[in-house]
CHARMM-style PDB file with segment names, atoms N, HN, CA, C and O in Angstrom:
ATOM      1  N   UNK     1     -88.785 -43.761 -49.279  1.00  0.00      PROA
ATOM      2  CA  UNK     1     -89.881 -42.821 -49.315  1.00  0.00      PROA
ATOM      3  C   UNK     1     -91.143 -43.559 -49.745  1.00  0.00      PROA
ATOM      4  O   UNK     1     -91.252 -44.407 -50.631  1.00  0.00      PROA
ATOM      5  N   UNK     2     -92.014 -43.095 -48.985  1.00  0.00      PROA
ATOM      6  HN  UNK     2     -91.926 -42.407 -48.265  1.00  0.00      PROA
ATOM      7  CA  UNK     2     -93.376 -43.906 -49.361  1.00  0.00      PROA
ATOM      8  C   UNK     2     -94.013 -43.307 -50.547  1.00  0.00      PROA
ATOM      9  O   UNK     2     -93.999 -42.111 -50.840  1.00  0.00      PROA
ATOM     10  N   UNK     3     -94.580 -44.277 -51.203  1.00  0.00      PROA
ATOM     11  HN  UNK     3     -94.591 -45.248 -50.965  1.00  0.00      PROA
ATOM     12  CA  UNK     3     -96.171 -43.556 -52.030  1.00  0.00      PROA
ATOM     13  C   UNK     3     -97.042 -43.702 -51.806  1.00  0.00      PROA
ATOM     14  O   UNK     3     -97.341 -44.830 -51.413  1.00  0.00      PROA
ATOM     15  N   UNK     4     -98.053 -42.683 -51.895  1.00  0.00      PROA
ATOM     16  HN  UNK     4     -97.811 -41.767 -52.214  1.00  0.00      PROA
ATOM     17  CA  UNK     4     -99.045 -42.348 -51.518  1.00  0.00      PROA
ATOM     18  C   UNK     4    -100.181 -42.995 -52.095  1.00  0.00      PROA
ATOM     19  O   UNK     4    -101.220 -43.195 -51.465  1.00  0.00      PROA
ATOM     20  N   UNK     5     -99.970 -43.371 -53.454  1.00  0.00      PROA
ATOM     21  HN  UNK     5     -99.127 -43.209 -53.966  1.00  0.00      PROA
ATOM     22  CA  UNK     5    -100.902 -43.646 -54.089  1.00  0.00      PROA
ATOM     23  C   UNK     5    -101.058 -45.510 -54.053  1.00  0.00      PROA
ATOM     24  O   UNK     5    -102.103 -46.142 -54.206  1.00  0.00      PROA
ATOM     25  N   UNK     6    -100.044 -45.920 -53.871  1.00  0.00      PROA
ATOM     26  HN  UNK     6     -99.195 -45.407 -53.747  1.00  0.00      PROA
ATOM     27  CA  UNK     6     -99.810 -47.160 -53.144  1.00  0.00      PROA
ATOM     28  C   UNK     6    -100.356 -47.282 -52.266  1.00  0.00      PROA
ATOM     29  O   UNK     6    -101.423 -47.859 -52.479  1.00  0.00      PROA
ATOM     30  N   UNK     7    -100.139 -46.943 -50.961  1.00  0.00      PROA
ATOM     31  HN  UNK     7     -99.272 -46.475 -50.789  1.00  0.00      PROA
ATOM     32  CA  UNK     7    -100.120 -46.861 -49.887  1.00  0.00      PROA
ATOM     33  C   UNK     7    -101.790 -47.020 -49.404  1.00  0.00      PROA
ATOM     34  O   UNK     7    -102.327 -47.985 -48.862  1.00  0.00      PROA
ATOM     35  N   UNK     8    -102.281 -45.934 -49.742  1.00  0.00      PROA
ATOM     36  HN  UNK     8    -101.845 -45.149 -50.183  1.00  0.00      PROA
ATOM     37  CA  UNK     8    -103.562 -45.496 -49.730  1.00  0.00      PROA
ATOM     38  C   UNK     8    -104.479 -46.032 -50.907  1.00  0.00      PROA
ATOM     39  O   UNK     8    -105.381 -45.197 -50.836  1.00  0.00      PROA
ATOM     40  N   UNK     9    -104.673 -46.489 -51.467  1.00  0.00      PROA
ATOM     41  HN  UNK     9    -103.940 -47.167 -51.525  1.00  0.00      PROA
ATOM     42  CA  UNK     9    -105.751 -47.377 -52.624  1.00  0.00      PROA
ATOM     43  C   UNK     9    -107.581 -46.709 -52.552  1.00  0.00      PROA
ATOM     44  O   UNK     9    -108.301 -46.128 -53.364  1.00  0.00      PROA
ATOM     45  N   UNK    10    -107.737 -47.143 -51.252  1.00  0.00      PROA
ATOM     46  HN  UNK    10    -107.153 -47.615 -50.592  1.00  0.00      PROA
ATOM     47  CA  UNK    10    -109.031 -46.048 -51.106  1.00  0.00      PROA
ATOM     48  C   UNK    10    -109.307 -44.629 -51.357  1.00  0.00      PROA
ATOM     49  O   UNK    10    -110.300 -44.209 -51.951  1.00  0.00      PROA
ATOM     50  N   UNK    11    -108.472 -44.006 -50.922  1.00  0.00      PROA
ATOM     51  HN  UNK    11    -107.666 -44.347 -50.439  1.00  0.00      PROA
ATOM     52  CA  UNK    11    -108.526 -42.495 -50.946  1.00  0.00      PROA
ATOM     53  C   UNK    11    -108.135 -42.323 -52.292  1.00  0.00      PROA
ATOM     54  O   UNK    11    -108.846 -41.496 -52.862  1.00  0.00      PROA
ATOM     55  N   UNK    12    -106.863 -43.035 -53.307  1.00  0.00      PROA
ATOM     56  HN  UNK    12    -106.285 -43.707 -52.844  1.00  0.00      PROA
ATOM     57  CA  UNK    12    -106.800 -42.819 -54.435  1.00  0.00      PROA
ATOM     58  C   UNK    12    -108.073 -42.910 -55.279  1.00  0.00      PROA
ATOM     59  O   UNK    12    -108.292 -42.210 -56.267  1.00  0.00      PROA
ATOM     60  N   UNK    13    -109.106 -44.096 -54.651  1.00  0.00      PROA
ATOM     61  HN  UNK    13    -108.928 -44.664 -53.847  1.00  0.00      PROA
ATOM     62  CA  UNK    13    -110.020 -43.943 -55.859  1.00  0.00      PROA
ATOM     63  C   UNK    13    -111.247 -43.086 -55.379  1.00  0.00      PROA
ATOM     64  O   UNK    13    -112.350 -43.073 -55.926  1.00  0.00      PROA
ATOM     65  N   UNK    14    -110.854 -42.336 -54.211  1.00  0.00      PROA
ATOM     66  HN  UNK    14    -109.958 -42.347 -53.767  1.00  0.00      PROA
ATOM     67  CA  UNK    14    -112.232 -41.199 -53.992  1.00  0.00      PROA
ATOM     68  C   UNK    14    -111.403 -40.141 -54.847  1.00  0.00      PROA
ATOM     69  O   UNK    14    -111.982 -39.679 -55.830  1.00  0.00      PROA
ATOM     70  N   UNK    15    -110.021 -39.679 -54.557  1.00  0.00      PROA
ATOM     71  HN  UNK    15    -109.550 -40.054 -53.758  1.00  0.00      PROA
ATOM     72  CA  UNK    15    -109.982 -38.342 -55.205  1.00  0.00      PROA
ATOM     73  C   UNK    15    -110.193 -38.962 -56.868  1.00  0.00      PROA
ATOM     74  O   UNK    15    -110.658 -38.224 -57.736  1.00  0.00      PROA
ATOM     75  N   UNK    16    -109.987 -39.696 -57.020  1.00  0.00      PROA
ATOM     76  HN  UNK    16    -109.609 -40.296 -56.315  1.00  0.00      PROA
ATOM     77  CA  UNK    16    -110.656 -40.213 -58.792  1.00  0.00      PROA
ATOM     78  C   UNK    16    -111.992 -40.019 -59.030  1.00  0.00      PROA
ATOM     79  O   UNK    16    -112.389 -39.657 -60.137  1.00  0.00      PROA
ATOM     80  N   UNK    17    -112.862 -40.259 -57.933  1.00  0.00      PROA
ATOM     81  HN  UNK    17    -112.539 -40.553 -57.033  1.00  0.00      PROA
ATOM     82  CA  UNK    17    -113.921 -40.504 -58.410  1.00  0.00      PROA
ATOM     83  C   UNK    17    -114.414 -38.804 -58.047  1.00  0.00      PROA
ATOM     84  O   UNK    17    -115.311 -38.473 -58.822  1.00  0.00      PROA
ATOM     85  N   UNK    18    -114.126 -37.962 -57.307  1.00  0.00      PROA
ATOM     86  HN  UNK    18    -113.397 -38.231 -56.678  1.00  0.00      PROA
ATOM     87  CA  UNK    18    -114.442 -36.837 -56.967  1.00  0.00      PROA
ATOM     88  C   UNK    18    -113.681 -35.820 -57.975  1.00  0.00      PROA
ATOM     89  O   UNK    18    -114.251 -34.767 -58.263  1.00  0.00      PROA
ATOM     90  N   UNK    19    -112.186 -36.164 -58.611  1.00  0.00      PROA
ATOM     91  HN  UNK    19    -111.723 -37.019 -58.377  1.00  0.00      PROA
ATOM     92  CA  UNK    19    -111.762 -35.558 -59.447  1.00  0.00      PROA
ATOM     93  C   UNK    19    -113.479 -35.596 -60.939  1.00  0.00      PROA
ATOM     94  O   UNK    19    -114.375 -34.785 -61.171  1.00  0.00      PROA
ATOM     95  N   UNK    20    -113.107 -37.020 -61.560  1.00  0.00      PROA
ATOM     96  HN  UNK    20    -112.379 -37.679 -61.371  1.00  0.00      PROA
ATOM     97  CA  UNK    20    -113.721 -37.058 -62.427  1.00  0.00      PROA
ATOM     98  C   UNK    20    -114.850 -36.577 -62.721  1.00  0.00      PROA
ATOM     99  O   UNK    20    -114.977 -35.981 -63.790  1.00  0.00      PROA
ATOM    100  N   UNK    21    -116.152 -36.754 -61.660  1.00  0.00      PROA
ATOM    101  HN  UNK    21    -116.049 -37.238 -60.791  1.00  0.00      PROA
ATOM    102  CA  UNK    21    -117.312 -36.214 -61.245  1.00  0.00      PROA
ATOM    103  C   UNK    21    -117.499 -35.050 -61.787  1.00  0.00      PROA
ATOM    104  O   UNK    21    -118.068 -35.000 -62.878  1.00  0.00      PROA
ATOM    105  N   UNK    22    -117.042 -33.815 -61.114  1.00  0.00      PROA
ATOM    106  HN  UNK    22    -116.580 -33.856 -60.228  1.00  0.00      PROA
ATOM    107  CA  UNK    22    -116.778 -32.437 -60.503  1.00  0.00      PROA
ATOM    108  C   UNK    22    -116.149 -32.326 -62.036  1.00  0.00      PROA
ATOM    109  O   UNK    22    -116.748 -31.521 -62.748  1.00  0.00      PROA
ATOM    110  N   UNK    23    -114.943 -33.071 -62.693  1.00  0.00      PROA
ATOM    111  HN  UNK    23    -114.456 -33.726 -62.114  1.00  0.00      PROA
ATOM    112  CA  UNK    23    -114.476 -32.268 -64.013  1.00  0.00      PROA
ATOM    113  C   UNK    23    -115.676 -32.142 -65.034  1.00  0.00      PROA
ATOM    114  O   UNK    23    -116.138 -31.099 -65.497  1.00  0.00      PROA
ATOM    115  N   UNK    24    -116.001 -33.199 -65.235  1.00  0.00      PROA
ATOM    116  HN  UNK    24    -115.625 -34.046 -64.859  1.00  0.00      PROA
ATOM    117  CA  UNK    24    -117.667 -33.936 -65.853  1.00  0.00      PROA
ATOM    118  C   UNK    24    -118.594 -32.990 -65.991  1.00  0.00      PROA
ATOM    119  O   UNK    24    -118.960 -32.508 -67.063  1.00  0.00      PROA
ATOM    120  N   UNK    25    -119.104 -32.626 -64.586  1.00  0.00      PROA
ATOM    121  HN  UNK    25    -118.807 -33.018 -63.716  1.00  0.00      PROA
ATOM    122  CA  UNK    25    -120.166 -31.493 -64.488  1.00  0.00      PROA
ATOM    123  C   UNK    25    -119.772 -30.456 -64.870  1.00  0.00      PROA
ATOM    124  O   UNK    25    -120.531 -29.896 -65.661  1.00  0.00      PROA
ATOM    125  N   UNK    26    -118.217 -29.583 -64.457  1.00  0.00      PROA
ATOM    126  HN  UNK    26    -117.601 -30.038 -63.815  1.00  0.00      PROA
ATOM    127  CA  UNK    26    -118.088 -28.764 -65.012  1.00  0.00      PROA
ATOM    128  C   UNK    26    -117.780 -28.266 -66.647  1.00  0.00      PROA
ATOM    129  O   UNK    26    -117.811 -27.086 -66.997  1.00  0.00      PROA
ATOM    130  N   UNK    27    -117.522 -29.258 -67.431  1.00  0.00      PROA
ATOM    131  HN  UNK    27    -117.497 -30.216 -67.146  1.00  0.00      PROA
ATOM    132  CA  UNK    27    -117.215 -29.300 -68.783  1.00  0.00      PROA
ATOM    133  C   UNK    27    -119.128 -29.715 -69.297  1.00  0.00      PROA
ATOM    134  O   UNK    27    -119.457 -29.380 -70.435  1.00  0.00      PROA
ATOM    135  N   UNK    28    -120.006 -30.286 -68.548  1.00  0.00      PROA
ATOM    136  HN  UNK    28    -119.739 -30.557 -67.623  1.00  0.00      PROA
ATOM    137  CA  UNK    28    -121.373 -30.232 -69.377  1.00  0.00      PROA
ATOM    138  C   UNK    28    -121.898 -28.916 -68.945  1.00  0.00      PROA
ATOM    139  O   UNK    28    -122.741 -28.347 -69.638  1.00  0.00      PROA
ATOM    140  N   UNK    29    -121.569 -28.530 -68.128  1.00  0.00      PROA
ATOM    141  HN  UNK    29    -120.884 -28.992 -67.565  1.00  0.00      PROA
ATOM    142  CA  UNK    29    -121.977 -26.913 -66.980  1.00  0.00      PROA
ATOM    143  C   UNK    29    -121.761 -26.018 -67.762  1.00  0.00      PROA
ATOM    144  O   UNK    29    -122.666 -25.330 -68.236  1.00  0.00      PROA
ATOM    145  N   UNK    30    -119.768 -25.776 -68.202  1.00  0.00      PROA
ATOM    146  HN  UNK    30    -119.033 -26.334 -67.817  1.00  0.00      PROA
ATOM    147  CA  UNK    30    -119.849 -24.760 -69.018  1.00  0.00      PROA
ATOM    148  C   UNK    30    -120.774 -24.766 -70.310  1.00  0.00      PROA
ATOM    149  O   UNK    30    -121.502 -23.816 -70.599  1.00  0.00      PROA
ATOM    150  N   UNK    31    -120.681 -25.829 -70.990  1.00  0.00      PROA
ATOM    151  HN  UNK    31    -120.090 -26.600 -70.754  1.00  0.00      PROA
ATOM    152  CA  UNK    31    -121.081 -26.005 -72.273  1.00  0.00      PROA
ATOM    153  C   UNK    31    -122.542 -25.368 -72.534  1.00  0.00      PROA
ATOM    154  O   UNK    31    -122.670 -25.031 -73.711  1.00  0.00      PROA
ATOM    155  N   UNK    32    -123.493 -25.160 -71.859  1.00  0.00      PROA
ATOM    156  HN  UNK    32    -123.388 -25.434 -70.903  1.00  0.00      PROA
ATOM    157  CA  UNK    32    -124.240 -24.354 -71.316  1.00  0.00      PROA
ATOM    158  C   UNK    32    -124.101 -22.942 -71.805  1.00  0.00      PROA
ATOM    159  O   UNK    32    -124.780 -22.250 -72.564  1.00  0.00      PROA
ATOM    160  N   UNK    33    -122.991 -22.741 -71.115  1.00  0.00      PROA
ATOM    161  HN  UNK    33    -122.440 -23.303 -70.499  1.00  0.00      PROA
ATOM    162  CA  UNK    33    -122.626 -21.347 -71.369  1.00  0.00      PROA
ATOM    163  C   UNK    33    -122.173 -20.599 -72.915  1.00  0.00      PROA
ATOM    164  O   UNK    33    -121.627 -19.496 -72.952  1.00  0.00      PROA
ATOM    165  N   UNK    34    -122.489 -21.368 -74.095  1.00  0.00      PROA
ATOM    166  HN  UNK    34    -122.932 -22.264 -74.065  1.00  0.00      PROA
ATOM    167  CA  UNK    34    -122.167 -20.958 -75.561  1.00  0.00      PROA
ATOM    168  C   UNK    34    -121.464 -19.741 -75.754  1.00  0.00      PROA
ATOM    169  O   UNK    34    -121.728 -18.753 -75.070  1.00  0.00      PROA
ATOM    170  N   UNK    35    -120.913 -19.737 -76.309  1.00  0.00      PROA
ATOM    171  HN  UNK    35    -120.699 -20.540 -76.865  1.00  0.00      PROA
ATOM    172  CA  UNK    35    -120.217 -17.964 -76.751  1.00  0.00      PROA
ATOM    173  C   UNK    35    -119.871 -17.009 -75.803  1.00  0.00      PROA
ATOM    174  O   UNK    35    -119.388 -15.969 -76.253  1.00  0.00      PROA
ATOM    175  N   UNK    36    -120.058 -17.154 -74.071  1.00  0.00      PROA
ATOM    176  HN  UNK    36    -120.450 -17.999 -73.706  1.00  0.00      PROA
ATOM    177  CA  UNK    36    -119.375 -16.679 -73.646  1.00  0.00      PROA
ATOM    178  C   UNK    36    -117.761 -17.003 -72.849  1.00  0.00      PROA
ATOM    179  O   UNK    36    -117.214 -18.094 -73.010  1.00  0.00      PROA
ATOM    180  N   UNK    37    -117.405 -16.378 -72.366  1.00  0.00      PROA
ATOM    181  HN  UNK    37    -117.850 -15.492 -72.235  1.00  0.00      PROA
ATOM    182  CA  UNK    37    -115.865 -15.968 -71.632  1.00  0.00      PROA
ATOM    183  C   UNK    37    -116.230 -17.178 -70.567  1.00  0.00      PROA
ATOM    184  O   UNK    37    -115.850 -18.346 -70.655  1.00  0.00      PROA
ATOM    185  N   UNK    38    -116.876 -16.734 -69.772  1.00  0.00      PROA
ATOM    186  HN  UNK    38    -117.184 -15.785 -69.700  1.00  0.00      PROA
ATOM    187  CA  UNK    38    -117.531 -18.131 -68.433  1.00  0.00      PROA
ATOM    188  C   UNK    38    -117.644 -19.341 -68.421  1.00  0.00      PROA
ATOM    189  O   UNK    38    -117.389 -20.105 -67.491  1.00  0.00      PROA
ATOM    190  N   UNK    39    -118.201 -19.685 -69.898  1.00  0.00      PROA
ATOM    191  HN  UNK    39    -118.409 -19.065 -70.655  1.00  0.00      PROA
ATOM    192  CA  UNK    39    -118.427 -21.288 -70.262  1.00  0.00      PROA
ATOM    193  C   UNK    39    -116.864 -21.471 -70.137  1.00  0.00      PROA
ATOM    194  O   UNK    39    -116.383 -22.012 -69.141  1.00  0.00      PROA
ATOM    195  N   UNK    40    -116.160 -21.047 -71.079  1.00  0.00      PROA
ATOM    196  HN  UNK    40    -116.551 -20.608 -71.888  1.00  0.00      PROA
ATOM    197  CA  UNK    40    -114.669 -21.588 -71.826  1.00  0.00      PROA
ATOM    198  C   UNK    40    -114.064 -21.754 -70.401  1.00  0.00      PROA
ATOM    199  O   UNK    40    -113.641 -22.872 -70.109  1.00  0.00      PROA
ATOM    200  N   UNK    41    -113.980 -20.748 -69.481  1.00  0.00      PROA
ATOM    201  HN  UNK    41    -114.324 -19.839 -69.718  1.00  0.00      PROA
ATOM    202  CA  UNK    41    -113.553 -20.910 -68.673  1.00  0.00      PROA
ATOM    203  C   UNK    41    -113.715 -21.949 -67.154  1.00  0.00      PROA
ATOM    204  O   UNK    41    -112.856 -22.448 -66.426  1.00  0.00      PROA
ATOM    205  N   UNK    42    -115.111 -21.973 -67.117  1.00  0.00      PROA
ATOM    206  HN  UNK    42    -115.808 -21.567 -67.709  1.00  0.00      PROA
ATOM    207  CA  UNK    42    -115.894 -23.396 -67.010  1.00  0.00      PROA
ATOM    208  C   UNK    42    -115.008 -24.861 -67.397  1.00  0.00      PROA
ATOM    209  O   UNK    42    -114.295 -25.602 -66.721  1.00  0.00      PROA
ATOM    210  N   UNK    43    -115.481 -24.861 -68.961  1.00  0.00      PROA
ATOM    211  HN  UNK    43    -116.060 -24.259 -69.511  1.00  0.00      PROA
ATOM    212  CA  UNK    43    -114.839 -25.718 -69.421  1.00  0.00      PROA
ATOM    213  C   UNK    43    -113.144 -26.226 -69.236  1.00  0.00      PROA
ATOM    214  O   UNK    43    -112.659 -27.341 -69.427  1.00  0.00      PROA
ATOM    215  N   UNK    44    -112.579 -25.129 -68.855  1.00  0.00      PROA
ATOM    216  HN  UNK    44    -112.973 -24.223 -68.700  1.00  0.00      PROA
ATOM    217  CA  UNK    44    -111.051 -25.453 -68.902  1.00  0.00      PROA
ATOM    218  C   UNK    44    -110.937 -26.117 -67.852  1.00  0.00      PROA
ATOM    219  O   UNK    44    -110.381 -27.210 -67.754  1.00  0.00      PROA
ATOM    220  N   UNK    45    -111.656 -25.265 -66.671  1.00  0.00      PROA
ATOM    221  HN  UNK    45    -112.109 -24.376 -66.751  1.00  0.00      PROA
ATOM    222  CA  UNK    45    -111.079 -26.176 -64.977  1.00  0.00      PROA
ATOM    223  C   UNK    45    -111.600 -27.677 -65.071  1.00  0.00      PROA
ATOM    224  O   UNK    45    -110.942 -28.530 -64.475  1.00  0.00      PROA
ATOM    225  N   UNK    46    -112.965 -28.138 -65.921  1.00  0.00      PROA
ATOM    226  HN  UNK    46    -113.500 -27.446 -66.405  1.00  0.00      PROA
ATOM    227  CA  UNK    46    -113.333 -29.240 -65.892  1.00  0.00      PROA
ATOM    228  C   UNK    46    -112.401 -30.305 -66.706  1.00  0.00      PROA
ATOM    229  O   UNK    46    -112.401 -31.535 -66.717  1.00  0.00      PROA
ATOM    230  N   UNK    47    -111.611 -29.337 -67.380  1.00  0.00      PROA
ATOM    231  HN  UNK    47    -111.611 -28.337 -67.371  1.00  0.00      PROA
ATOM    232  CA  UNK    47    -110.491 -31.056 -68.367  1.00  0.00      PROA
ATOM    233  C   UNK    47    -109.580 -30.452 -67.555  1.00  0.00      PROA
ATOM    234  O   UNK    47    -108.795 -31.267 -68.040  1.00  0.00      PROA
ATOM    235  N   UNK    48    -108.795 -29.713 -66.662  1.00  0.00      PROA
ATOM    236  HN  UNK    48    -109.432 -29.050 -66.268  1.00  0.00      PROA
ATOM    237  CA  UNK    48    -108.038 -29.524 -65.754  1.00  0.00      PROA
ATOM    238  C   UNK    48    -108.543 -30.654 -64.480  1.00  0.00      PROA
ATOM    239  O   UNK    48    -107.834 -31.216 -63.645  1.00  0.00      PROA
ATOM    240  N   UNK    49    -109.174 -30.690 -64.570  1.00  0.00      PROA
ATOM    241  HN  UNK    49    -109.749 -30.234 -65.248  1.00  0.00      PROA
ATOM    242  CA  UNK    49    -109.637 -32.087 -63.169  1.00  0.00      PROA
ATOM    243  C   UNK    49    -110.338 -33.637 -64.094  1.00  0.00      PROA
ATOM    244  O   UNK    49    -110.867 -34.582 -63.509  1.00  0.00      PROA
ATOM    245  N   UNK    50    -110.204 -33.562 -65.186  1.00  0.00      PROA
ATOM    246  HN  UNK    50    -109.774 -32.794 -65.661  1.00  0.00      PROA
ATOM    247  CA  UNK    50    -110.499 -34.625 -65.815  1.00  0.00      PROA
ATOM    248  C   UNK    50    -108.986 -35.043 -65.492  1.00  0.00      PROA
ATOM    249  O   UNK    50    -108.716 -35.940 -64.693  1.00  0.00      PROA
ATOM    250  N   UNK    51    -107.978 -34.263 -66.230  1.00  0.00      PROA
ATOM    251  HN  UNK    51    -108.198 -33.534 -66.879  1.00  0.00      PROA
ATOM    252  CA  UNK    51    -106.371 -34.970 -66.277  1.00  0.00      PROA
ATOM    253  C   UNK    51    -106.236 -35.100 -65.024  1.00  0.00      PROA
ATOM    254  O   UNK    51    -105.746 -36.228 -64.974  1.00  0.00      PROA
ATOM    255  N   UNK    52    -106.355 -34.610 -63.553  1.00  0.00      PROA
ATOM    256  HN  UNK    52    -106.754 -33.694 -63.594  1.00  0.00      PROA
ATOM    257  CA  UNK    52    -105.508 -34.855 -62.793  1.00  0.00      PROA
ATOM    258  C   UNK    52    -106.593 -35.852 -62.047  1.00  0.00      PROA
ATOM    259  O   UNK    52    -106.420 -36.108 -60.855  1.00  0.00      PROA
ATOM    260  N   UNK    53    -107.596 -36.353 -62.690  1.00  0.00      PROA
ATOM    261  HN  UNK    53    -107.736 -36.145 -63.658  1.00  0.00      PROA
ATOM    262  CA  UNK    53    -107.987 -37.565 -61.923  1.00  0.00      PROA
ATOM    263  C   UNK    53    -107.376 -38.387 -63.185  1.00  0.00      PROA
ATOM    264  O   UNK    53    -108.398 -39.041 -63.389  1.00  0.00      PROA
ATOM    265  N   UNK    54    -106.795 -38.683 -63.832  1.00  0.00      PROA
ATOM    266  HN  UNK    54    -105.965 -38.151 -63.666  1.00  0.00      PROA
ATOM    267  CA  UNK    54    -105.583 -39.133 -64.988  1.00  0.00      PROA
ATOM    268  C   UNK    54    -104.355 -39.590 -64.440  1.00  0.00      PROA
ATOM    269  O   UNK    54    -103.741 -40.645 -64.600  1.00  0.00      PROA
ATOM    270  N   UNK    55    -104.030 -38.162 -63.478  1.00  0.00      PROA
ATOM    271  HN  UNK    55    -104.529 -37.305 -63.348  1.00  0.00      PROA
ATOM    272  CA  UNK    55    -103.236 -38.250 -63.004  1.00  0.00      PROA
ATOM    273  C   UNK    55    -102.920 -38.936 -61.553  1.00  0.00      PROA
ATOM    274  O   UNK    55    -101.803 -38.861 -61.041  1.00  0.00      PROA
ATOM    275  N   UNK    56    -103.695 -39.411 -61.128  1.00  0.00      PROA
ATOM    276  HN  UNK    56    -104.602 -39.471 -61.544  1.00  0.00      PROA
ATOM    277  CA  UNK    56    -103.846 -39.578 -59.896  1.00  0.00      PROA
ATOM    278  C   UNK    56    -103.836 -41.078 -60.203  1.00  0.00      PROA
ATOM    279  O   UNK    56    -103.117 -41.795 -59.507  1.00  0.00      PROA
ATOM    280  N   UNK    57    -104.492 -41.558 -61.079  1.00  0.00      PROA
ATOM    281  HN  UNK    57    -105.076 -40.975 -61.644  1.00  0.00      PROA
ATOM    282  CA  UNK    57    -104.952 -42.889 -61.497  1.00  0.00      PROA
ATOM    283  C   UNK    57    -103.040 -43.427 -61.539  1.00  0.00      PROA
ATOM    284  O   UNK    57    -102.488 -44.205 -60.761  1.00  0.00      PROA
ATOM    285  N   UNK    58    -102.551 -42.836 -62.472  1.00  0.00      PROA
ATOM    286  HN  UNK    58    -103.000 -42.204 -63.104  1.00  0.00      PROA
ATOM    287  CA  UNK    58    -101.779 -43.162 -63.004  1.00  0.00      PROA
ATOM    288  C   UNK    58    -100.628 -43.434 -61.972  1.00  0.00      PROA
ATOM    289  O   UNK    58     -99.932 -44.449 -61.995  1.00  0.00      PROA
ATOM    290  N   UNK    59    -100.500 -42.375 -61.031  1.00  0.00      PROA
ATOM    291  HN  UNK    59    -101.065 -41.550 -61.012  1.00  0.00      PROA
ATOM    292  CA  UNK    59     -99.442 -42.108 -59.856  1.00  0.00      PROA
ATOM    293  C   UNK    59     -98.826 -43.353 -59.225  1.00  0.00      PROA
ATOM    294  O   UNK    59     -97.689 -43.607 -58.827  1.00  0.00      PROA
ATOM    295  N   UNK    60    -100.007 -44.066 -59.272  1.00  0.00      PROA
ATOM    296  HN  UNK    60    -100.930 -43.859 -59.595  1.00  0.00      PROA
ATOM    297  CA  UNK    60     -99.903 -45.479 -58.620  1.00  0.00      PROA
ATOM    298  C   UNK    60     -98.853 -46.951 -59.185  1.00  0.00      PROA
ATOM    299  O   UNK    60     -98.474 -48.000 -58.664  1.00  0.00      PROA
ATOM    300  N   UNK    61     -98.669 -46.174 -60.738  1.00  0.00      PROA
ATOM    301  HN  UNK    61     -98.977 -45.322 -61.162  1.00  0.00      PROA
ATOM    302  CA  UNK    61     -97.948 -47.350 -61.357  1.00  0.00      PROA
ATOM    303  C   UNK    61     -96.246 -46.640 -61.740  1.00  0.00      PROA
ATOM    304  O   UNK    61     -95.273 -47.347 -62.001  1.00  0.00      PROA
ATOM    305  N   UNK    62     -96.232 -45.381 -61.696  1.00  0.00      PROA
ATOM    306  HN  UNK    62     -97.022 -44.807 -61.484  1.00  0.00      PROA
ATOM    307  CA  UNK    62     -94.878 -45.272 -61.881  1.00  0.00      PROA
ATOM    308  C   UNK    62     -93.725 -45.917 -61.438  1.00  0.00      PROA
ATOM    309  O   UNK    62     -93.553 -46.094 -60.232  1.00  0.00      PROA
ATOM    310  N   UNK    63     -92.944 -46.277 -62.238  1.00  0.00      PROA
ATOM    311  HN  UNK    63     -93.084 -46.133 -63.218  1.00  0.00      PROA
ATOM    312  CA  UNK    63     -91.834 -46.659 -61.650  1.00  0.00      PROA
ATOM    313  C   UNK    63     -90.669 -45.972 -61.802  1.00  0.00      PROA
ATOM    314  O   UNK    63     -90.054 -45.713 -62.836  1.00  0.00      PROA
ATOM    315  N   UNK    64     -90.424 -45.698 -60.654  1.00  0.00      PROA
ATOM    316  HN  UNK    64     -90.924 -45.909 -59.814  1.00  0.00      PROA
ATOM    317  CA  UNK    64     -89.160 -44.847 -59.864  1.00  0.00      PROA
ATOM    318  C   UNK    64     -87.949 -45.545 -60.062  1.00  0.00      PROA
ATOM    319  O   UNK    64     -87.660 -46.453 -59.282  1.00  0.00      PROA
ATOM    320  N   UNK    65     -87.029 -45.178 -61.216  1.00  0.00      PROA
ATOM    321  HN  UNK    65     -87.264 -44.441 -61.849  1.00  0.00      PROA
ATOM    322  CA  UNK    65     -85.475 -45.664 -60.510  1.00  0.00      PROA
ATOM    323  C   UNK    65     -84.959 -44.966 -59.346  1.00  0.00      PROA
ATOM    324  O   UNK    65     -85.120 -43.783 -59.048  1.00  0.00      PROA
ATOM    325  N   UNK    66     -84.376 -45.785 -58.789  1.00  0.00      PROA
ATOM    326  HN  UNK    66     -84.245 -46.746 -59.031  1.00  0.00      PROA
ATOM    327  CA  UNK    66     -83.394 -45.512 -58.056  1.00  0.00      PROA
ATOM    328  C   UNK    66     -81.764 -45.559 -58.244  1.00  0.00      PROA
ATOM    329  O   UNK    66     -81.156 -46.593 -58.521  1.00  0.00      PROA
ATOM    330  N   UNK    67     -81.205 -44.387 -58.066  1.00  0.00      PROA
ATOM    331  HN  UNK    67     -81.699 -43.547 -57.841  1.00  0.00      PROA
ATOM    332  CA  UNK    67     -80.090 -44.112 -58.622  1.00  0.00      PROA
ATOM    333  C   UNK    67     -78.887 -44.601 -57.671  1.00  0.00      PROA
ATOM    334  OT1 UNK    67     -77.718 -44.432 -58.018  1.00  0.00      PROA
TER     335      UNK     67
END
């Protein structure tokens, strides 16, 4: 089975760089938003796409046993 994140090296570091971006803005975006419901919620999707450009980074080095 292939990986993807192997495989592909370029596209891994656009969805990184488009993850990170986009989490970025949205966590300085909400912050904006003080004391209400909107910011927090703001804020959550932006460390929700901080980790999975984390995650994406990371995808590339796992190592898989094989059983």
């Amino acid at each position: 089975m292939s990986n993807f994140a192997k495989d592909h090296p370029k596209a891994r570091q656009v969805y990184i760089l488009v993850f990170f971006v986009v989490g970025l803005f949205c966590v300085i975006f909400g912050w904006t938003f003080t004391g209400e419901m909107k910011g927090l919620v703001i804020m959550l999707v932006g460390t929700v796409l901080l980790l999975a450009s984390l995650f994406v980074y990371n995808s590339a080095f796992k190592d898989r046993k094989v059983k």
